[in-house]
N, C-alpha and C positions, 0 to 999 in steps of 0.2 A: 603467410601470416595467419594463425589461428584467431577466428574472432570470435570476442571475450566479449563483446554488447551487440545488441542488434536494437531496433526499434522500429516496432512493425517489418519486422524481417528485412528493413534494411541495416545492412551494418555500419557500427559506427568505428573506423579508420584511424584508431590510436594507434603510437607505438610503445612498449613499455606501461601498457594498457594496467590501472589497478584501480578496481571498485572496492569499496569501502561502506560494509551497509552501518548503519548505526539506529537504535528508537529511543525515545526519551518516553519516561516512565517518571508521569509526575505524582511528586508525593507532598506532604503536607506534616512539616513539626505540629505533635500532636499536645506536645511536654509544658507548653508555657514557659512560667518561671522555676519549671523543675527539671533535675540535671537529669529527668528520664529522655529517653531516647524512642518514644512511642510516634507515630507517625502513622500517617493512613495516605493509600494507594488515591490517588484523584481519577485516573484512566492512565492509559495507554496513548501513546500519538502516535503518527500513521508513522510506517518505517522509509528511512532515505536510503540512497545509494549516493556516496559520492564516487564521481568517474575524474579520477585526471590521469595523465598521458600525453605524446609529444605526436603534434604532425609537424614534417617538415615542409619547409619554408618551398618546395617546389609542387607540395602538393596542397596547395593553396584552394585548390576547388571545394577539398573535405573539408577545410574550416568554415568556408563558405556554406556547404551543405549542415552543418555543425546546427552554425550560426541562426541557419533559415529554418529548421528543425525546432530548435527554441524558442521562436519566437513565431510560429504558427498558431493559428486559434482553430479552435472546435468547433463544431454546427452552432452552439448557443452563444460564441463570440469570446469564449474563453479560453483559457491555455487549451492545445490541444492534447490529448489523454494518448500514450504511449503502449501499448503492448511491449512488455520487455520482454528480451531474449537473453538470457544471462545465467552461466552455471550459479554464480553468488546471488541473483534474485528467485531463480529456483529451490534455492538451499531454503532463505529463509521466506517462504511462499510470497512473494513478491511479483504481483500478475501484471500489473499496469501503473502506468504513472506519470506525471508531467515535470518537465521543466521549471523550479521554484529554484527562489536563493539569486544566483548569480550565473553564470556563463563568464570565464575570463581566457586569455590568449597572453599570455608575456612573451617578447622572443627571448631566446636564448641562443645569442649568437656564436658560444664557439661551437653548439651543435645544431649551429644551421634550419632550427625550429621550434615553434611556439608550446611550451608548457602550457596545456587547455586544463582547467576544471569545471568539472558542473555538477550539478546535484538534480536528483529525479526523487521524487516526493511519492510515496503510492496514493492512490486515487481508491476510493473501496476499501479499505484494509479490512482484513479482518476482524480487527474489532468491531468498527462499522458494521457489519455482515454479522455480527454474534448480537448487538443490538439492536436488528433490523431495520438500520437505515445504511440508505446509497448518499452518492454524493449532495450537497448540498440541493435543495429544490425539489429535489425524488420522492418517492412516494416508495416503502418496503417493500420488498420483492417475493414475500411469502405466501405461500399455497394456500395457507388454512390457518383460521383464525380461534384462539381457544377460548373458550367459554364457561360459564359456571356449569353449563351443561353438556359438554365435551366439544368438538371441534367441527366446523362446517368449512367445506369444501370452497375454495376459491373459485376464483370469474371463472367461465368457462373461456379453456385458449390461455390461460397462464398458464404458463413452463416453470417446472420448478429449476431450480437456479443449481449449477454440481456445486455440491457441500466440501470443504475439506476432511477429512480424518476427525480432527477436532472438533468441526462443527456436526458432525455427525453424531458426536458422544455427547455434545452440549442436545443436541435435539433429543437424543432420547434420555435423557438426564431430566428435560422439561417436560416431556413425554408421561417420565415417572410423577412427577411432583405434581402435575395439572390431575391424575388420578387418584390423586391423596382429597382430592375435592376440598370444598372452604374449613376453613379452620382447622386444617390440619389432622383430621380425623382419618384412619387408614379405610383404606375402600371394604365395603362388605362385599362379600362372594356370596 
């Protein structure tokens, strides 16, 4: 059997295994009482993966491990946060994430085992990370801080965080624009 999830490198034991990511992108009728169609973007929400798939009915231990998986807590007493392994969370940068929504088991008895779904929520997303903030309670995780007067160096012993692609053209995108200095005035040479 080729595996298609992992979680924290262990695998998770579907068969007929299909993850499904989807994000909501909320927006906001801008038009009132007019037939325009103007709208503005509110943010982004963190991206899911839905996971369903069928264990059979004799290997009853994996829904058990399923089960105990999801409803684990973290050091601070909350969902516990997942490292995923998954070509489809890789596609769309999908690093970590927890158990939200539901966990269900139906059987399905002419084929002798339980239809599982669940849904894994990311943790961090990238928007978050283009904002500078981590999950809730966190404090941002950036090196250097910008100022009207250019940029000073972070605590000593912070690491800086690996950036994606995108966050790398957003950094020097801000990089550009903080050297345009106040009011918008282009920098003298």
């Amino acid at each position: 059997m080729i595996i298609m999830l992992a979680l924290d490198g262990e695998p998770i034991n579907l068969r007929g295994i299909k993850v499904s990511p989807s994000m909501e992108i909320k927006t906001s009728d801008k038009s009132g009482n007019a037939s325009s169609t103007t709208a503005s973007e509110d943010g982004t929400k963190a991206k899911k993966l839905q996971v369903s798939g069928l264990i059979r009915f004799r290997d009853k231990k994996d829904l058990s491990r399923l089960f105990t998986l999801a409803e684990a807590k973290g050091a601070g007493g909350g969902a516990k946060r997942y490292r995923i392994a998954s070509p489809v969370a890789q596609a769309i940068n999908m690093r970590e994430g927890i158990f939200t929504d539901s966990i269900s088991a139906t059987e399905q008895d002419q084929q002798l085992a339980w239809a599982v779904t669940f849904t894994l929520t990311e943790q961090v997303s990238t928007a978050e990370k283009a904002q500078g903030r981590g999950p809730a309670g966190t404090k941002p995780t950036t090196t250097n801080t910008q100022t009207a007067t250019g940029a000073k160096p972070g605590a000593p012993g912070d690491e800086p965080e690996e950036l994606t692609s995108f966050e790398k053209i957003l950094k020097g995108v801000d990089a550009k624009l903080g050297s345009w200095g106040v009011g918008g005035e282009e920098p003298k040479e």
